[in-house]
N, C-alpha and C positions, 0 to 999 in steps of 0.2 A: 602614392600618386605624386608624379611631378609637377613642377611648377607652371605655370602659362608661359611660353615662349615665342615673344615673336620676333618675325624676322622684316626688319627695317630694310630697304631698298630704293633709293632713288635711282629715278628713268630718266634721260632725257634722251630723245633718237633712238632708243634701244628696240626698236622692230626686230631688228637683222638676227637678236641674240635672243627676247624675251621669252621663246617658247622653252626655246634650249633650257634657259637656266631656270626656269619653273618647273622644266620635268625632272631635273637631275634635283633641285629644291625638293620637290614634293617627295621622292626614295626615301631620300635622308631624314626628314623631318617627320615623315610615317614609319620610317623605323623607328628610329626616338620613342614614336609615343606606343608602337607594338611591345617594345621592351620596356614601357612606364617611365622612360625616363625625362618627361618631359607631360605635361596634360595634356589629352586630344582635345581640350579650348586651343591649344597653341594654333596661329595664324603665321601664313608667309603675307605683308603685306609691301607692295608694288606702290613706290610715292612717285607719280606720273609729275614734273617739274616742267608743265608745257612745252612737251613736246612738239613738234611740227608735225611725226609723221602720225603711224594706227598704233604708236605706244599703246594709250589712253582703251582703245578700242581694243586692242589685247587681250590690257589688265582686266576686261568688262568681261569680254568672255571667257576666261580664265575663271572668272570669281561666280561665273553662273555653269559653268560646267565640274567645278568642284570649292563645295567651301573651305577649302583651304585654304585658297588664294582670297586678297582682298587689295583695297587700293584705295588712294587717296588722290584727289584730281586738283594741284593746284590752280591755279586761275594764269598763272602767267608762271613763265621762268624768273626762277631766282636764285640759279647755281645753285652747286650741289652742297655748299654746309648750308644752305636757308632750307633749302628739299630735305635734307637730313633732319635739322629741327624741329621741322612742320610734321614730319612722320613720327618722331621718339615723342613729343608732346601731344600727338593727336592719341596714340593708342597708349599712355601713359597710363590711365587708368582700366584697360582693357586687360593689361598683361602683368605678370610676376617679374620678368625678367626679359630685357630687349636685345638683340643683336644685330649690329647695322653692319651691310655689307656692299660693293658693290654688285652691279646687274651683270657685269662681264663674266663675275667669278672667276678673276682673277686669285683671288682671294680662297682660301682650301677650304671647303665646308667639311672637309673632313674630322677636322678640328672643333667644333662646333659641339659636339658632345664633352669633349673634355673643354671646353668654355664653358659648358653650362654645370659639368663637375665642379671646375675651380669655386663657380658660385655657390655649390653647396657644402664647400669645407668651410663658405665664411665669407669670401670676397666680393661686394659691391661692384668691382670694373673689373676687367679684366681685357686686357688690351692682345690682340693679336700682332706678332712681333714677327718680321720677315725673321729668319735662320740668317739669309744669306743675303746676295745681289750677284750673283752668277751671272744670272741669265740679262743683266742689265750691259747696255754698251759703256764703253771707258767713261764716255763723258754723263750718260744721264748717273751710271752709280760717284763720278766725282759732284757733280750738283749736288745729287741728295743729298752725299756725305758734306757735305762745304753749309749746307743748308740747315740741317740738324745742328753742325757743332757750333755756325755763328748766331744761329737764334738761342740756343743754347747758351750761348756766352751775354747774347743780350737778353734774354728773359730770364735769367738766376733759373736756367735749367728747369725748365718748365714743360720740356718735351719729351716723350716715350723715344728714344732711337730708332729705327725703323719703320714707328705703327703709323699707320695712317687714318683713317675710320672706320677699319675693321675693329669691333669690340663688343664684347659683353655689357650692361649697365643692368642694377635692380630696379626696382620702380623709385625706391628713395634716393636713390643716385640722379634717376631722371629727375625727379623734384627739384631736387638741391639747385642740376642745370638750367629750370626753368627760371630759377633766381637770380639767374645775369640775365640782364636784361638790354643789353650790347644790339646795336645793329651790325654792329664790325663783327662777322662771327670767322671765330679760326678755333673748331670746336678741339684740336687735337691738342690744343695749349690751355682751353676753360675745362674741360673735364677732369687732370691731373689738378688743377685747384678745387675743386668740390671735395677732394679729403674723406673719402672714405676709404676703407681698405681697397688694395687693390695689388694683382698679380699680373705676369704677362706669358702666354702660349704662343709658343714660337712657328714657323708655318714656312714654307717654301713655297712664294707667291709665282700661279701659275701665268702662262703665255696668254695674251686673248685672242679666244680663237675666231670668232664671228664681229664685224661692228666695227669701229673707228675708236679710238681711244678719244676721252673727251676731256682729256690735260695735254695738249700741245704744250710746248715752251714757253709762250706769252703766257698760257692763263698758270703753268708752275711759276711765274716767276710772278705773276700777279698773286698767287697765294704765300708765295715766299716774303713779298712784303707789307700782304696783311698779315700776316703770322707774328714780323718782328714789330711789325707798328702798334699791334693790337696788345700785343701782351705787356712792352716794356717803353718806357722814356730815355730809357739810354742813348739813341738814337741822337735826341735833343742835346743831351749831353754830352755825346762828340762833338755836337757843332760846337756848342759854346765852348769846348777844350778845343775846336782848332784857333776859335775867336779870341780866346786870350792868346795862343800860338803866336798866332798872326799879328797882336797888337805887340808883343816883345820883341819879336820879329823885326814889326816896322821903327823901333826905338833901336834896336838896335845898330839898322840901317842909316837912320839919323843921326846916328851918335859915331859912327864911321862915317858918313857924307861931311860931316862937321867937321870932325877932326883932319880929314883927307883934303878940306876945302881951307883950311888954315896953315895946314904945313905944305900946301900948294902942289899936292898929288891926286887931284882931281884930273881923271879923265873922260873926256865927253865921248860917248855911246851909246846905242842902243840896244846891244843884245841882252844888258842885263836889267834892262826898264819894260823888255819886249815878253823878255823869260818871268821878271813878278807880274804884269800884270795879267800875264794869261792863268799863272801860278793863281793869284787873288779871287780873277774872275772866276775860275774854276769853282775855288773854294766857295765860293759866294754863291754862284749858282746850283751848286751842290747843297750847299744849307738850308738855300728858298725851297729847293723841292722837299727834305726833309722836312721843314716846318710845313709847309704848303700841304703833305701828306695828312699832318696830324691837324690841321686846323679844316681839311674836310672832313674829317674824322668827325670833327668836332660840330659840322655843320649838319651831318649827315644825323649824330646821335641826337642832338635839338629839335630835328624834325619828327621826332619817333613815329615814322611810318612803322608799318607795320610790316612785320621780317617775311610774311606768306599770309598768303589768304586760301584758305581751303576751300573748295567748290563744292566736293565731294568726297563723304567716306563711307565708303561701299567693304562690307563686314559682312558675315552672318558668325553671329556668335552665339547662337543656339548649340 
């Protein structure tokens, strides 16, 4: 007999797609347990992240027309890695082994049986890893790529290449995550710190076919810099390396103004007092936001609200 398998999903808006990907869900995951390779405890379960529209009302009938399906109703939206947490730590102790994915299915469930193999040669995580980016345009596959290698360089390589939140986890893997206790959550950089074994299956991520994508530009570039802010200080540490830049800078500037004001080669002008101080201000301005970043960070972790509230967890684990 296999292990309890469930499958992790946050919703938000997803009417357009949620039938779709619950029928093609259910094939896959009843094959699984025809062939034993997974327990028929295992659950597909639906994390509704306040949605607006009949997500929620869906996921309800879905879970009374077959117990397979089950769902989690949080109380309010809290983007998709707080939806994501709320779901891996709600059914934490429900399951053997979790798999989070998203609801577009973009993502290959094809793959998914040999996730849940890697777990039984041994491997606690196992990260689903694009093959490729073919199918991406010039510019989003240059972000990503630009995105991965400078957080990379600012977090001492702390990121999976490709993977995003597609992944396998054990239950003591989940444990482990429940012990960051972070409201800044950027779970693709916390989960390679938990240190347990861990592999990666490769996947050629699909088109989505139903639904709106729900990473426009603003909110990738908003997770691009909780990502680097979350994981590493280096950020700080450029400022302060452009701060000393800057003050050598300005000595050295003096120490020419001085010398040129003495051997009476002083010229009076503006384009090069016009050119530093926009040069300065820039810099300056650029610093406050980098600090300003991390000191709400800091305001934000003081408060320990709490990362989700759950309304409802609608199972049947009979």
């Amino acid at each position: 007999m296999g292990s309890i398998l469930y499958l992790v999903i946050p919703c938000y808006n997803e009417e357009a797609v949620l039938r779709d990907t619950a029928g093609k869900l259910s094939v896959k995951m009843k094959d699984m347990i025809a062939r034993d390779v997974i327990d028929p405890a295992s659950r597909i379960i639906f994390v509704n992240d306040g949605s607006m529209d009949l997500t929620w009302r869906i996921i309800q009938d879905l879970h009374g027309e077959d117990r397979l399906f089950g769902g989690i109703n949080l109380t309010r939206n809290r983007g998709h890695q707080n939806a994501l947490l709320g779901g891996l730590l709600t059914v934490k102790d429900d399951a053997d082994i979790v798999i989070s994915l998203d609801a577009d299915l973009q993502d290959d469930i094809d793959v998914l049986e040999k996730m849940v193999e890697e777990h039984y040669r041994g491997y606690d995580v196992v990260y689903g890893v694009r093959s490729n980016r073919k199918k991406d345009s010039f510019f989003k596959r240059f972000t990503a790529q630009s995105f991965y290698k400078i957080t990379n360089k600012l977090s001492d390589k702390n990121l999976i290449y490709n993977h995003a939140d597609f992944r396998l986890m054990s239950r003591r893997a989940i444990e482990g995550l429940s012990q960051f206790g972070e409201v800044n959550l950027f779970l693709r950089g916390i989960v390679p710190l938990i240190g347990y074994p861990s592999t990666v299956v490769e996947y050629e991520r699909k088109e989505r076919l139903l639904g709106e994508s729900k990473y426009p530009l603003s909110k990738m570039l908003g997770l691009a810099i909780e990502g680097i802010t979350s994981l590493s200080v280096k950020p700080i540490r450029i400022v302060t390396f452009f701060g000393f830049l800057s003050l050598f800078g300005g000595i050295a500037i003096l120490i020419y103004v001085l010398v040129s004001y003495f051997t009476g080669h002083t010229v009076q002008g503006w384009s090069s007092i016009l050119v530093s101080l926009w040069m300065i201000g820039g810099i300056l301005m650029l610093s406050l936001g980098i600090v300003g970043e991390y000191v709400g960070k800091i305001y934000l972790e003081t408060k320990k609200r709490p990362r989700y509230i759950v309304e409802e967890y609608i199972n049947d684990k009979k």
